[in-house]
Wavefront OBJ file of the C-alpha trace (Angstrom):
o trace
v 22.014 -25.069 7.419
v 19.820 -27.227 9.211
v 15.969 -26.774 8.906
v 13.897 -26.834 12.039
v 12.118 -30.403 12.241
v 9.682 -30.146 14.912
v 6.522 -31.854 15.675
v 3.208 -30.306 14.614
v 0.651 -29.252 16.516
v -3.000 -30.279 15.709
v -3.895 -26.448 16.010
v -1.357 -23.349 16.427
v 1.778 -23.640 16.700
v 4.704 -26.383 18.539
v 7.129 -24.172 20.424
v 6.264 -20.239 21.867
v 5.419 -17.517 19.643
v 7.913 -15.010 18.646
v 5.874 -12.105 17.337
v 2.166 -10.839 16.317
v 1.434 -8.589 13.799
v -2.365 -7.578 13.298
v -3.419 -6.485 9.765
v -4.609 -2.341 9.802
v -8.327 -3.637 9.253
v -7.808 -5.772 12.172
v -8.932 -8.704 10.292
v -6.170 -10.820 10.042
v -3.357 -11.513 12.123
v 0.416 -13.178 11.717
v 2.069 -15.105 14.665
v 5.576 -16.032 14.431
v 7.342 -18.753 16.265
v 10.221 -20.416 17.630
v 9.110 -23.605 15.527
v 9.886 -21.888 12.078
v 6.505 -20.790 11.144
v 3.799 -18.406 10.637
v 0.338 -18.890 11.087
v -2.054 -16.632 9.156
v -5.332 -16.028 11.638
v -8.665 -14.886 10.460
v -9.588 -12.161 13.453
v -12.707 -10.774 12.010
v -14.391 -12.950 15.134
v -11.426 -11.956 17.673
v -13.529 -14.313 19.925
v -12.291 -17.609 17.881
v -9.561 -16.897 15.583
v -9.130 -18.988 12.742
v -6.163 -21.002 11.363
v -6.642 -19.990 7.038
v -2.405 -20.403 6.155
v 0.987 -21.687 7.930
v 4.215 -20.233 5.897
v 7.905 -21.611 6.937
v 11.151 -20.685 6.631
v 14.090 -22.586 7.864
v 14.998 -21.217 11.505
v 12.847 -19.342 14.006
v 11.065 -17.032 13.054
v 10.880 -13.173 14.504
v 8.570 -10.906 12.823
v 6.125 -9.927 9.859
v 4.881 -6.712 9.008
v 1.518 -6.431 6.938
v 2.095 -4.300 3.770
v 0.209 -0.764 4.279
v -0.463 -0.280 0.881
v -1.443 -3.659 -0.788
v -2.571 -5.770 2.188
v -2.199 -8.779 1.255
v 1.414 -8.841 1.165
v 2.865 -9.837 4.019
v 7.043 -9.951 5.158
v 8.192 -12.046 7.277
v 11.641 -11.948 9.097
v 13.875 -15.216 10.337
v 16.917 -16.594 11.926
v 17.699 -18.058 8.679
v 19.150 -14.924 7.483
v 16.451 -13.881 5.096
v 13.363 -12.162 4.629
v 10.554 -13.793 2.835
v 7.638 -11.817 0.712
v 4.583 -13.433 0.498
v 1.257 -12.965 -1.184
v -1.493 -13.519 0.635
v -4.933 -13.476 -1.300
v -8.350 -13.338 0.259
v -9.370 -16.943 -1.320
v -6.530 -19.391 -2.540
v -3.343 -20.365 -1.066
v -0.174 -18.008 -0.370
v 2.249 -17.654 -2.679
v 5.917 -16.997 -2.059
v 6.963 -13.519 -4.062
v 10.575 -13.246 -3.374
v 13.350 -13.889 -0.688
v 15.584 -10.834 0.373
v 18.320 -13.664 1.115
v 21.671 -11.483 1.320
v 21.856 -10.987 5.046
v 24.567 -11.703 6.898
v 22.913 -12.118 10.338
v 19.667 -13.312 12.082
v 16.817 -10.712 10.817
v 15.274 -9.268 13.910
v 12.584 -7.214 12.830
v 11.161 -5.643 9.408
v 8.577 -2.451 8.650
v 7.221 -1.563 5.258
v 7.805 2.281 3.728
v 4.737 3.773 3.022
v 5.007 3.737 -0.323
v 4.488 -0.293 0.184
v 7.537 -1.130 -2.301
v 10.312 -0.610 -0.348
v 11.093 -2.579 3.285
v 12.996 -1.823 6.193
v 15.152 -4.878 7.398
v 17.508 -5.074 11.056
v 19.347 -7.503 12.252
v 22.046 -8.355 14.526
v 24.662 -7.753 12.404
v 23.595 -3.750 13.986
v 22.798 -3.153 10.263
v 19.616 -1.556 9.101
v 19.063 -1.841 5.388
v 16.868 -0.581 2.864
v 15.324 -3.022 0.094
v 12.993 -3.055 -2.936
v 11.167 -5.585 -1.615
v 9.311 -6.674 -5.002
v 12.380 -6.773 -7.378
v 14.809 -8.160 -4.626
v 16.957 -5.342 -5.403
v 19.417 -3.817 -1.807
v 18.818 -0.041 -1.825
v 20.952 1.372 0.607
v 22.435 1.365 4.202
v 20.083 3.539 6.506
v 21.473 2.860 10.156
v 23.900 1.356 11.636
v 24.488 -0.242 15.484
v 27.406 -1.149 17.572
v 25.877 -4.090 18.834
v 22.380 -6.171 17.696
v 19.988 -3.715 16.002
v 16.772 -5.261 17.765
v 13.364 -3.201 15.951
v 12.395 -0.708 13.364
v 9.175 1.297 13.212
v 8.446 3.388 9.997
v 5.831 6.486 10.914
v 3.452 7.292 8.354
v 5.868 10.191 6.561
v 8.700 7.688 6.140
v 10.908 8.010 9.179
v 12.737 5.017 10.263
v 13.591 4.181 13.718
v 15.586 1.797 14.949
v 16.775 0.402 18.209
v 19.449 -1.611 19.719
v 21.182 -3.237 22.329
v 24.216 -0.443 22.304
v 21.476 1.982 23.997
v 20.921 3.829 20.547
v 17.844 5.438 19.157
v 17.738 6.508 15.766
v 15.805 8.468 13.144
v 16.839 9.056 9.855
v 14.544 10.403 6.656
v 15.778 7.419 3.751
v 14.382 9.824 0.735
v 16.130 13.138 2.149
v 19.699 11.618 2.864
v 20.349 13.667 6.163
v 22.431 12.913 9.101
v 20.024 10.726 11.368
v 18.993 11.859 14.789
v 20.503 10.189 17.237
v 20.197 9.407 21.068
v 22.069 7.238 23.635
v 20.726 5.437 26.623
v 22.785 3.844 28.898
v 20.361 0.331 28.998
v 19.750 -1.685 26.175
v 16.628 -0.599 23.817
v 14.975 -3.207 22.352
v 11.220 -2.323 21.137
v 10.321 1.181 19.395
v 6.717 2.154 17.647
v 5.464 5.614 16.098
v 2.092 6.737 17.320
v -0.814 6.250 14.423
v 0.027 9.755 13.235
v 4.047 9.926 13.589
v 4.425 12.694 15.770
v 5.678 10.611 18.677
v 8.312 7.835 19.177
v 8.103 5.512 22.476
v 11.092 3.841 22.953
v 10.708 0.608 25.341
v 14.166 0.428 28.056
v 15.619 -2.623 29.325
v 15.237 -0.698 32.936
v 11.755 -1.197 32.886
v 10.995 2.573 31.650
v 9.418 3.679 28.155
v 10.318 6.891 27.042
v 8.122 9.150 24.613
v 10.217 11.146 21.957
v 9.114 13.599 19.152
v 10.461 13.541 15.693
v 13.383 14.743 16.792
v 13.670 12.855 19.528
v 13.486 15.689 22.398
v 12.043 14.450 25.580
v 8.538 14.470 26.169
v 8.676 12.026 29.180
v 9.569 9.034 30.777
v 6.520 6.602 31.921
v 7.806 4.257 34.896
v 6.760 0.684 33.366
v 8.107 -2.493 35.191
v 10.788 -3.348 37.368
v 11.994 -5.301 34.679
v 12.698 -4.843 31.107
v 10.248 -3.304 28.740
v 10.159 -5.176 25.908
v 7.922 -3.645 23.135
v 4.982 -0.880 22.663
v 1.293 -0.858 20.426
v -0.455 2.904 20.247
v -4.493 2.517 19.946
v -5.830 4.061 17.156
v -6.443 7.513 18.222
v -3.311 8.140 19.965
v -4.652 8.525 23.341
v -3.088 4.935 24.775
v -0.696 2.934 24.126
v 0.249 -0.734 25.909
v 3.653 -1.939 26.782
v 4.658 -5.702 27.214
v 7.007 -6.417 29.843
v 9.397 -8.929 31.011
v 7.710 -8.910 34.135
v 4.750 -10.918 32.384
v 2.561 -8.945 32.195
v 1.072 -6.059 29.808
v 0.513 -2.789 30.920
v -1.998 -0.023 30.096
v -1.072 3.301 30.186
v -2.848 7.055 28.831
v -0.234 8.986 26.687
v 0.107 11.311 29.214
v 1.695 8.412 30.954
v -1.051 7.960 33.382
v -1.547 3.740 34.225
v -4.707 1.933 33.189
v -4.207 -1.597 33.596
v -2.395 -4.105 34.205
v -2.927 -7.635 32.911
v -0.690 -10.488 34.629
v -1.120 -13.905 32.311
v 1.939 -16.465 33.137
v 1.136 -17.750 29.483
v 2.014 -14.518 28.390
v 5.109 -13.684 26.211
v 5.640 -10.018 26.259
v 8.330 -9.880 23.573
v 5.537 -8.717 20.996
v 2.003 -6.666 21.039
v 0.434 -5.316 18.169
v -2.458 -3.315 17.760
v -5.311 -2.431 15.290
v -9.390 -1.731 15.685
v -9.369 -1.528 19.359
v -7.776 -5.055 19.365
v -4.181 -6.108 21.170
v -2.827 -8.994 20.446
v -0.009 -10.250 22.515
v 2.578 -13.437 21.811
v 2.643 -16.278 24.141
v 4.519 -19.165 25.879
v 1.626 -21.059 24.389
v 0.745 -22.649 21.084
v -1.754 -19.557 19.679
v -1.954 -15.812 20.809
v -3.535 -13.582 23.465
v -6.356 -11.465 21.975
v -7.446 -8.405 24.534
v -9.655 -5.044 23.921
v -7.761 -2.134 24.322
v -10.662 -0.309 25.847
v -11.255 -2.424 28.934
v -7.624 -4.447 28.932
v -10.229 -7.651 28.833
v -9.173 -10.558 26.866
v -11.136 -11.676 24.039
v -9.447 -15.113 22.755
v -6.464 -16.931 24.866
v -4.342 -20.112 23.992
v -5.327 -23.138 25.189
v -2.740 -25.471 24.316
v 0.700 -25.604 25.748
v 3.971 -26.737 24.305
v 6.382 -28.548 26.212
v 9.799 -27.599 25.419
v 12.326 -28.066 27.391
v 14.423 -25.143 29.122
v 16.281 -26.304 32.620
v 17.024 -29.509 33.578
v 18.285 -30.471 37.241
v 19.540 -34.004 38.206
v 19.020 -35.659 41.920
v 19.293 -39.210 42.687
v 17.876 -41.191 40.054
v 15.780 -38.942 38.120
v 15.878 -36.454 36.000
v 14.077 -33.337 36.095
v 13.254 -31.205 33.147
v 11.388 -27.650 33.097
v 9.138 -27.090 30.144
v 7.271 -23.888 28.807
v 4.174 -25.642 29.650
v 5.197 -24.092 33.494
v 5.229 -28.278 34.243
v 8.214 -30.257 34.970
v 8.677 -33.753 34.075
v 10.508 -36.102 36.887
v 12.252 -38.732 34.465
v 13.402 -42.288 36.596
v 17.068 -42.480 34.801
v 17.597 -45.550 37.656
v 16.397 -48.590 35.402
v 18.333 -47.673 32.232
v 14.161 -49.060 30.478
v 14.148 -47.346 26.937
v 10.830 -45.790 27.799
v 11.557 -44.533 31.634
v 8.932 -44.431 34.186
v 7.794 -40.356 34.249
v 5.517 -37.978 35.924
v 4.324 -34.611 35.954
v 4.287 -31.907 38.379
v 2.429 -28.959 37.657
v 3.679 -25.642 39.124
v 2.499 -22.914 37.133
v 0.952 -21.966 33.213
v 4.303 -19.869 32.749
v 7.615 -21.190 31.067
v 10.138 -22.686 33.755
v 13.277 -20.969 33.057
v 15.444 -22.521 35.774
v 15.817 -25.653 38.139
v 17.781 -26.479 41.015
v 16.838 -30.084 43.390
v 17.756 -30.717 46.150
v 16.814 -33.972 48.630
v 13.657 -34.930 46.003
v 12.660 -31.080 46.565
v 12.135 -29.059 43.618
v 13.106 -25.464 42.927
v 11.571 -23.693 39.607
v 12.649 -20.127 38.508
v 10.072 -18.603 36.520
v 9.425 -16.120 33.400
v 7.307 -14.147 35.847
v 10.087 -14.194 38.309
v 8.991 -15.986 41.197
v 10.751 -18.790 42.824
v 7.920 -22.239 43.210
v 9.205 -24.721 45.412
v 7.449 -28.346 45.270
v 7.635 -31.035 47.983
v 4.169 -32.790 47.088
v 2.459 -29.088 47.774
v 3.622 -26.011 45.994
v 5.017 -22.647 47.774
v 5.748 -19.693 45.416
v 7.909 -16.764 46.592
v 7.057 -12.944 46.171
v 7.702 -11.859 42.553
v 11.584 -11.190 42.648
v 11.384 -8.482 39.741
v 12.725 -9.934 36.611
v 12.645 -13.237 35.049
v 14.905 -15.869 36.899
v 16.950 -17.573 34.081
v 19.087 -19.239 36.861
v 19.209 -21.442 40.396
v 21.453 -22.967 42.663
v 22.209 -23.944 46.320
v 25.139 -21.855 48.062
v 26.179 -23.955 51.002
v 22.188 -23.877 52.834
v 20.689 -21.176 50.958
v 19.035 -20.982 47.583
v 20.679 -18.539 44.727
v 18.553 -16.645 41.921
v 20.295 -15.504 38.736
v 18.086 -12.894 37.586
v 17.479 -10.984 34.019
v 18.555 -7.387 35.678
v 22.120 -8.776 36.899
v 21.199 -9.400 40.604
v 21.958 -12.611 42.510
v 19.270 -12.940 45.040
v 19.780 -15.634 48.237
v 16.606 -17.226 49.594
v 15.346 -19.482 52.232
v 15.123 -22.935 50.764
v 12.318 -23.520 53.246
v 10.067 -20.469 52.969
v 11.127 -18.680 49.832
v 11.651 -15.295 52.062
v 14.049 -12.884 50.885
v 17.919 -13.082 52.889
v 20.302 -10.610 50.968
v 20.453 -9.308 47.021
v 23.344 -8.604 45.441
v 24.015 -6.170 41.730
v 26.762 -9.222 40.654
v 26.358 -8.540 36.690
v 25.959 -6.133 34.518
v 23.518 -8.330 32.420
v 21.718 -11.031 32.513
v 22.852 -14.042 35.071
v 22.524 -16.805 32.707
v 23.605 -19.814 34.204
v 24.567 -20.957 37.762
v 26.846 -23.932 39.185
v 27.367 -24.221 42.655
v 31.127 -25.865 43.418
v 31.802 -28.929 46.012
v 33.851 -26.477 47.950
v 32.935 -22.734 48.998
v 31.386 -20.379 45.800
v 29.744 -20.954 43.082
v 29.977 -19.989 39.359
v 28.070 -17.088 37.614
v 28.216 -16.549 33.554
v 26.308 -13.697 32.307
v 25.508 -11.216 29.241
v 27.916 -8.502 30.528
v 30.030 -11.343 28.855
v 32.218 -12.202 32.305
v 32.397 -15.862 33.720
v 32.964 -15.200 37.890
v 33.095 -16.824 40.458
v 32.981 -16.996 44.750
v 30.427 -16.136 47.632
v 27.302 -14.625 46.771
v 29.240 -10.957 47.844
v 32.542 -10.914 47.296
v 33.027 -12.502 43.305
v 35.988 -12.144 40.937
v 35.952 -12.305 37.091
v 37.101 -15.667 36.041
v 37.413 -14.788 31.914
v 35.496 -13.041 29.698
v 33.876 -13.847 26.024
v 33.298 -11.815 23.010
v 29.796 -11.838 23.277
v 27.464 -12.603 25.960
v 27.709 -15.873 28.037
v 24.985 -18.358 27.632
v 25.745 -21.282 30.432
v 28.872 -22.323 32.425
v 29.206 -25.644 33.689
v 32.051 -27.465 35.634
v 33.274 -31.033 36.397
v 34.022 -31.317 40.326
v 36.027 -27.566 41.004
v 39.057 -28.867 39.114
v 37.256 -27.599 35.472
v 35.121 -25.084 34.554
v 33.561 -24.451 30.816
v 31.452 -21.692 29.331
v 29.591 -21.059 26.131
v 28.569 -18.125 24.104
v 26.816 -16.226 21.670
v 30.630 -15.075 20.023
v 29.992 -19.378 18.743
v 33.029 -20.245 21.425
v 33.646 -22.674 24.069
v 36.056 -21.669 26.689
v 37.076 -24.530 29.088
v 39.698 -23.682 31.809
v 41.210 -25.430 34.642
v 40.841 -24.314 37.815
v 42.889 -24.234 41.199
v 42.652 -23.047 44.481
v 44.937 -20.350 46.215
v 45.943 -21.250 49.827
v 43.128 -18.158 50.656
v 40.461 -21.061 49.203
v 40.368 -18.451 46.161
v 39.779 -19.773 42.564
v 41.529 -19.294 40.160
v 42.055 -20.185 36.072
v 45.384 -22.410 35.953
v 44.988 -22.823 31.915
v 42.163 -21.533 29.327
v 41.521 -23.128 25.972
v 39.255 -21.927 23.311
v 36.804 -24.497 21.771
v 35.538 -23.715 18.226
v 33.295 -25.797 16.141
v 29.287 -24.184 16.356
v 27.744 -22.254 12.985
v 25.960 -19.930 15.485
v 25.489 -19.168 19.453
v 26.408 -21.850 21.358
v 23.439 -22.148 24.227
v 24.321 -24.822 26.699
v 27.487 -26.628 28.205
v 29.013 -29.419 30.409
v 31.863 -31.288 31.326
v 32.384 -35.037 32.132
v 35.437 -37.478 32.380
v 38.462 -37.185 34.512
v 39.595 -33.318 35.552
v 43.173 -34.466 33.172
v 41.696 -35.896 30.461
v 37.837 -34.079 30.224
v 35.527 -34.222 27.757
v 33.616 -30.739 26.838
v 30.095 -31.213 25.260
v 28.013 -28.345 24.250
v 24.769 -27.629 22.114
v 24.174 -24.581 19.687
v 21.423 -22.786 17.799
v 23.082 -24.245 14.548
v 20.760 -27.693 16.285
v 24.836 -29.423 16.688
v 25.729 -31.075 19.750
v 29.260 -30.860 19.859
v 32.204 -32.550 21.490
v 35.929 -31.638 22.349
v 38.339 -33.808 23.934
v 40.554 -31.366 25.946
v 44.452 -31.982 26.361
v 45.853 -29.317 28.379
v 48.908 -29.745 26.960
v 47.761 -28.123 23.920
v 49.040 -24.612 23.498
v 46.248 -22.355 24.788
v 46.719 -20.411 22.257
v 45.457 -22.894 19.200
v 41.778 -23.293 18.509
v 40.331 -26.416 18.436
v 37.496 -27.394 16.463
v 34.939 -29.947 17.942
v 33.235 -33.228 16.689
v 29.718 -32.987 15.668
v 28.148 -35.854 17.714
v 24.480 -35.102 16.583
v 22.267 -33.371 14.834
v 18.661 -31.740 16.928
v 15.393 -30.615 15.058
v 15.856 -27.617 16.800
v 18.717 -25.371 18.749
v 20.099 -26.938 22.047
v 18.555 -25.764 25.358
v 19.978 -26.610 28.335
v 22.351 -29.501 30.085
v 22.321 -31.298 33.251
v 24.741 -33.663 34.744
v 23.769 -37.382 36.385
v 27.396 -38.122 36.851
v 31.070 -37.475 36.138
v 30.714 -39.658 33.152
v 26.768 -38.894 32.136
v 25.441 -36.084 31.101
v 21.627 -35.449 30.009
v 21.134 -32.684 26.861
v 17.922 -31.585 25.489
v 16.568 -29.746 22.633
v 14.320 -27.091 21.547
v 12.275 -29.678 19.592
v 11.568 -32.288 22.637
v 14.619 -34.577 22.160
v 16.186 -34.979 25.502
v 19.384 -37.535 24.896
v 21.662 -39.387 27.424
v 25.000 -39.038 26.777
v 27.981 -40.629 28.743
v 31.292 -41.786 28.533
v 33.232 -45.046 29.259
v 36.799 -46.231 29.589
v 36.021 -48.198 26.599
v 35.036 -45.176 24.083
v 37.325 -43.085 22.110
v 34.372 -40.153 22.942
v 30.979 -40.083 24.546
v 28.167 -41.626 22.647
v 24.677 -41.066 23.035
v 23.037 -43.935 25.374
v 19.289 -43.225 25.147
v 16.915 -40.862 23.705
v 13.536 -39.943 24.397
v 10.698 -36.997 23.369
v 9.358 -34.510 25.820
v 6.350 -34.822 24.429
v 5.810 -38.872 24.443
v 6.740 -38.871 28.258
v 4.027 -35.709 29.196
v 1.739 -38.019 27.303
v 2.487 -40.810 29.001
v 2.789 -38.931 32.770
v -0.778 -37.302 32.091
v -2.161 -41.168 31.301
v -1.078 -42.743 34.355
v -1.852 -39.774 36.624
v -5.482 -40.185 34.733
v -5.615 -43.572 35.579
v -4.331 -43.214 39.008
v -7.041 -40.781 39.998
l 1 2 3 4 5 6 7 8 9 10 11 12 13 14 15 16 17 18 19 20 21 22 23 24 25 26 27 28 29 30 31 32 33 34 35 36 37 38 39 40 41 42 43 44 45 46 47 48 49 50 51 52 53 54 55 56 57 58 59 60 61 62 63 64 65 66 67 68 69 70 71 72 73 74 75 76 77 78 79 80 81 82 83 84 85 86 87 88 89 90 91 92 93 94 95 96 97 98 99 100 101 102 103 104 105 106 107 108 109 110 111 112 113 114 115 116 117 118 119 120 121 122 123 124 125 126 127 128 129 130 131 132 133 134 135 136 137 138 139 140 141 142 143 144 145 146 147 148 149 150 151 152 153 154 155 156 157 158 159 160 161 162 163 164 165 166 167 168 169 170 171 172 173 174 175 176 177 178 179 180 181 182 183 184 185 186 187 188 189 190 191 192 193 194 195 196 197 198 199 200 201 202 203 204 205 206 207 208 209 210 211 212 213 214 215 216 217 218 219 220 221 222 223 224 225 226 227 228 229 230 231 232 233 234 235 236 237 238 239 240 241 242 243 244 245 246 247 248 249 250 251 252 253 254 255 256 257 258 259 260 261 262 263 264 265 266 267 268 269 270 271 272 273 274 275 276 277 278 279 280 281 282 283 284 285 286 287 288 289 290 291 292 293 294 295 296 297 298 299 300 301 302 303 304 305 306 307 308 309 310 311 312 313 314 315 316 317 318 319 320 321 322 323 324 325 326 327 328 329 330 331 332 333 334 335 336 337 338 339 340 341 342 343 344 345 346 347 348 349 350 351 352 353 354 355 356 357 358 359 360 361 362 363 364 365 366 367 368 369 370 371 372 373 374 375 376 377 378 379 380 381 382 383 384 385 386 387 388 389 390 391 392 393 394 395 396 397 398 399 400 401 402 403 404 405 406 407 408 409 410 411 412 413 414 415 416 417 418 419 420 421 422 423 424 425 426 427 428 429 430 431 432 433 434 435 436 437 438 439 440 441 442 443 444 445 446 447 448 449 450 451 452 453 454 455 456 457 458 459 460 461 462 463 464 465 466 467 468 469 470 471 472 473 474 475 476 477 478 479 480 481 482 483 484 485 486 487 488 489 490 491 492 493 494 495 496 497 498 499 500 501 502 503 504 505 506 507 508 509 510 511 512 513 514 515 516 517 518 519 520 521 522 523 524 525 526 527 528 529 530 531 532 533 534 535 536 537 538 539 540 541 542 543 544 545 546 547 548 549 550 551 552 553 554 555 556 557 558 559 560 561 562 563 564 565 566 567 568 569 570 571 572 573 574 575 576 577 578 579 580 581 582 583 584 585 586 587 588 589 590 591 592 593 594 595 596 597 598 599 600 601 602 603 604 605 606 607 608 609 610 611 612 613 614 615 616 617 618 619 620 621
């Protein structure tokens, strides 16, 4: 397994934070992040938190969960398939107590018993198990999933809830042994937490919804949220509130009786995590260091101040390169002069992650976290906020295309960012866009499904075992996707004498450890070249002979190692293709005549080029 080799930061953390877990006393607070640590925060001044210890594990990290009996023990939950006890003492460094290490999938979240020996530990695997967390000794099975078990919350008497992706909620009682309670939802559940005193249960819906549940999870009601996913929920400490983060961006306020206090929009804000204790709320972020608020007045107390730069979309036009960071900038790289430091410069659109790119003519689109559509020309226009988060753009013949997290395609005007048609295209996510050089365009999504035609009348292409991360395609002769099920599918594509098109030959592509994140083709539509980067930090490379049965599986080259997973892909040319990583590395990879496979021509850090943008634009002023 490869160990995440990032950068550090001179205070907080390099890439966005995962999770936040505030100590009961409120006086101490764990952040978790993408670049494979936790950061230990002294909160007793909420007004400027202080660094006091940075633990690491190998992969991402994505929750801890303070011990409620012995404080100072703290468990913290990774992508490297373990969970990690550490001691945590009020003067003195940490010390590591044990390492629940016999998972068989990414640990998603974690929640002490009361009792303070025993831990609760989901994954996505859809396995909840039950652990002596001291002695390292598995206890027992206590839930299961159909599909990634995404949070547990223990209440005070010992019930364990757990979540999921299939739409299931349940509650079972680990020291009684009975039949869990059980109940289904139709959207994807993916945060849970008991009120303070266990009598109630709010589930968080990927519609946008949080539902409030008793023990037995009866319906108490249903508090409208968001238009888009809620993500996770905090109670105050009498009960009386509670505060739900959304993938709208923003967190929201609301009375138990459902009745809406605030609302607090911060682009910097990632909603995938709140926690609560002492009147405080504590909130993750795209950001190197978390949001601090007071539950009381929704005011915040402490924000981040540094951003991180990594990448996430990458466009191509004419001689540069354009690459959207979490930072909310993107970084216009000259790729004309072939110099081994290229000329670079910054545009700065928003504070919020760019999750998307599309260029056309020197004019940039951006997709946002907050879902909004910014269009730069030299000034900046910003649409109205489309709903959702827009993980994907392209151009459709004269209009602009938004992929969005609920499934919908939504077509714009390129020129004024107003609203033309929206379509329900997906049943998930829409990932990953690619327009074609003749009519349609290609869609991949979470509902697993690769389609493809106008933006109203699509057709399913093929499907994957698991959701579908990007597709890309060379020309409209080939088309490839990847996927969390750790497959490449690459197919080659023809057109009916309707215009319609359609799959002439499939091949699966094996090779990645773990979900393969971002894809592209380059070469000649009879001899291609499929290249692809994965969360196991491999960028991997298939030469594809269609006269290969479909039917055989064929295992890629490893053509480089990352310091982090693989983001995102863009194409210069038939024969060039741009890849860039979770920990800054963005690497120019192409192909001639001359090469067995592509090699890696150039390679240059995020990071080094902001730097050096942000210098000249200093000197320039």
């Amino acid at each position: 397994m490869h160990v995440i080799n990032l950068p550090r930061a001179t205070s907080g953390h390099s890439a966005p934070l995962t999770h936040v877990a505030l100590r009961d006393d409120a006086s101490h607070l764990a952040t978790c992040s993408y670049d494979g640590t936790v950061i230990i925060w002294d909160v007793s001044d909420p007004a400027n938190p202080a660094q006091t210890a940075t633990l690491k594990h190998r992969r991402l990290v994505n929750a801890s969960a303070w011990n409620p009996a012995a404080p100072q023990l703290l468990a913290t939950a990774s992508a490297d398939k373990t969970v990690s006890i550490w001691r945590l003492p009020e003067e003195g460094s940490p010390s590591l107590v044990n390492v629940l290490a016999r998972h068989t999938d990414d640990i998603n979240s974690v929640a002490w018993m009361p009792d303070g020996e025993r831990i609760i530990c989901v994954s996505e695997d859809g396995r909840a198990t039950m652990w002596d967390a001291i002695a390292g000794r598995f206890l027992n099975e206590v839930g299961s999933h159909e599909a990634h078990c995404m949070m547990v919350s223990v209440s005070r008497e010992g019930l364990v809830a757990t979540v999921g992706e299939d739409g299931l909620v349940a509650v079972a009682d680990p020291d009684l042994g009975t039949a869990p309670s059980m109940r289904r939802y139709e959207s994807s559940i993916e945060g849970c937490a008991w009120s303070g005193d266990g009598e109630v249960l709010a589930v968080a819906r990927d519609d946008g919804a949080v539902d409030l549940l008793t023990k037995k999870l009866d319906h108490l009601r249903t508090v409208e949220v968001s238009t888009s996913a809620a993500r996770c929920v905090g109670w105050s400490q009498d009960n009386e509130q509670f505060v739900v983060g959304a993938y709208d961006g923003s967190l929201h306020f609301f009375t138990a009786g459902g009745e809406r206090l605030h609302r607090v929009d911060d682009a910097r804000f990632w909603p995938r995590s709140v926690s609560t204790a002492g009147g405080l709320v504590a909130a993750g972020s795209f950001w190197s260091s978390p949001h601090l608020l007071d539950f009381a007045s929704a005011a915040e107390i402490a924000g981040p101040r540094q951003p991180t730069h990594g990448p996430n979309a990458m466009a191509a036009d004419t001689g540069a390169l354009y690459v959207g960071c979490d930072s909310g900038s993107v970084l216009v790289i000259s790729t004309s002069d072939g110099s081994s430091r290229p000329q670079a410069r910054l545009l700065e659109l928003t504070k919020g992650p760019i999750l998307s790119l599309a260029v056309r003519d020197g004019v940039v689109y951006a997709g946002t976290y907050s879902g909004h559509v910014i269009r730069h020309d030299g000034t900046v226009r910003m649409s109205e906020q489309l709903g959702a988060p827009l993980p994907s753009l392209c151009f459709d013949d004269g209009t602009l295309v938004a992929g969005t997290y609920n499934g919908e395609l939504i077509s714009l005007d390129p020129d004024d960012l107003t609203v033309l048609a929206r379509s329900e295209a997906h049943g998930g996510s829409v990932k990953s866009l690619t327009p074609l050089p003749g009519p349609g365009f290609l869609s991949a999504a979470t509902d697993r499904t690769i389609a493809v035609g106008s933006f109203t009348e699509r057709a399913t292409l093929w499907e994957h075992g698991n959701l579908v991360n990007a597709v890309a395609a060379l020309g409209e002769e080939v088309a490839a996707s990847a996927s969390r099920d750790h497959t490449v599918k690459v197919g080659r594509l023809s057109r009916s004498s309707a215009g319609e098109v359609q799959v002439a030959q499939l091949q699966t592509l094996m090779g990645p450890d773990e979900s393969v994140k971002c894809v592209a083709v380059l070469g000649s539509a009879e001899s291609p070249f499929v290249l692809a980067g994965s969360y196991d930090f491999g960028l991997y490379v298939w030469p594809v002979r269609w006269e290969d049965d479909a039917s055989s599986l064929t295992s890629g080259r490893l053509l480089d190692a990352f310091g982090q997973g693989l983001s995102c892909m863009a194409q210069l040319d038939r024969n060039t293709v741009a890849v860039a990583g979770w920990d800054g590395r963005i690497s120019i990879v192409a192909h001639t005549g001359d090469d067995e496979l592509p090699r890696i021509r150039a390679s240059w850090y995020v990071q080094d080029l902001v730097s050096a943008a942000l210098n000249t634009q200093g000197e320039d002023k």
